[in-house]
C-alpha positions as CSV (number, residue, x, y, z in Angstrom):
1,X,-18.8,17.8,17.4
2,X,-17.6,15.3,15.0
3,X,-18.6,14.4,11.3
4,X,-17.2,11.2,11.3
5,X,-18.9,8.6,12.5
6,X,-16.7,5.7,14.3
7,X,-16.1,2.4,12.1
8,X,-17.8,-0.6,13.4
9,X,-14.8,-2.9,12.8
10,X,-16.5,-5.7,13.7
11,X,-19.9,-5.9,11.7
12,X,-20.4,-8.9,10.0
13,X,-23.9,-8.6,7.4
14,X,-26.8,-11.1,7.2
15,X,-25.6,-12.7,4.5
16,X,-22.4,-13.5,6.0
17,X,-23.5,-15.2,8.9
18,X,-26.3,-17.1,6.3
19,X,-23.5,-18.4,4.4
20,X,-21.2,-19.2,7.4
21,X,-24.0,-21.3,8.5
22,X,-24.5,-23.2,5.4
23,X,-20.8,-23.6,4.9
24,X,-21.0,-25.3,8.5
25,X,-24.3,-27.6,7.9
26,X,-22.8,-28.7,4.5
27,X,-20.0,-30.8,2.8
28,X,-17.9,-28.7,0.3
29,X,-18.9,-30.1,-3.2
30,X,-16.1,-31.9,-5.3
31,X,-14.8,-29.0,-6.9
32,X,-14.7,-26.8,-3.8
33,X,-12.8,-29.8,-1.7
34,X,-10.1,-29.7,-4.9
35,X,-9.4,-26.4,-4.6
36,X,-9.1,-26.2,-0.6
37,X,-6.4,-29.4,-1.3
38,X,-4.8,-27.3,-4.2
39,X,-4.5,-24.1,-1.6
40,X,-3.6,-26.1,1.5
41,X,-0.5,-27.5,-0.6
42,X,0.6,-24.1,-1.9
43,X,0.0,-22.9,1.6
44,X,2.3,-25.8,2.6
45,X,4.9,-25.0,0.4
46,X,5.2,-21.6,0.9
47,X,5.3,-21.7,4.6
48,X,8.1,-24.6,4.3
49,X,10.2,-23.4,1.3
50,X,13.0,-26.3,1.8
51,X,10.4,-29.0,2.8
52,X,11.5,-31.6,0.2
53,X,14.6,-30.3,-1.2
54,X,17.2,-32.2,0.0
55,X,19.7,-30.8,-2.8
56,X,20.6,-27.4,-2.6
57,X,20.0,-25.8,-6.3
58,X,22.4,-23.3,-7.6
59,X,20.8,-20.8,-9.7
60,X,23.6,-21.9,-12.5
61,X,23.2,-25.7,-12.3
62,X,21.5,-27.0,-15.4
């Protein structure tokens, strides 16, 4: 017999599924749309390092 109980790995709370929902009925406010721009352009950049630089920078060019 086992103490441990198994992990429900795929449990998602009230509240969750509540704000899911709203997130899904609504429009994100200003300030929320500027920061999903803001992230989706450092996401860009980090997933395409060299997207944009045509010169190759040397660590020592000034």
């Amino acid at each position: 017999m086992s103490l441990i109980k198994p992990i429900k790995r795929d449990f998602t709370s009230d509240i969750d599924i509540a704000l899911k929902e709203f997130d899904s009925e609504h429009e994100p406010s200003t300030s929320q749309q500027r920061e999903i721009d803001k992230y989706q352009a450092i996401f860009k950049k980090r997933d395409n390092p060299n997207l944009g630089n045509d010169e190759k920078e040397d660590l020592w060019t000034f």
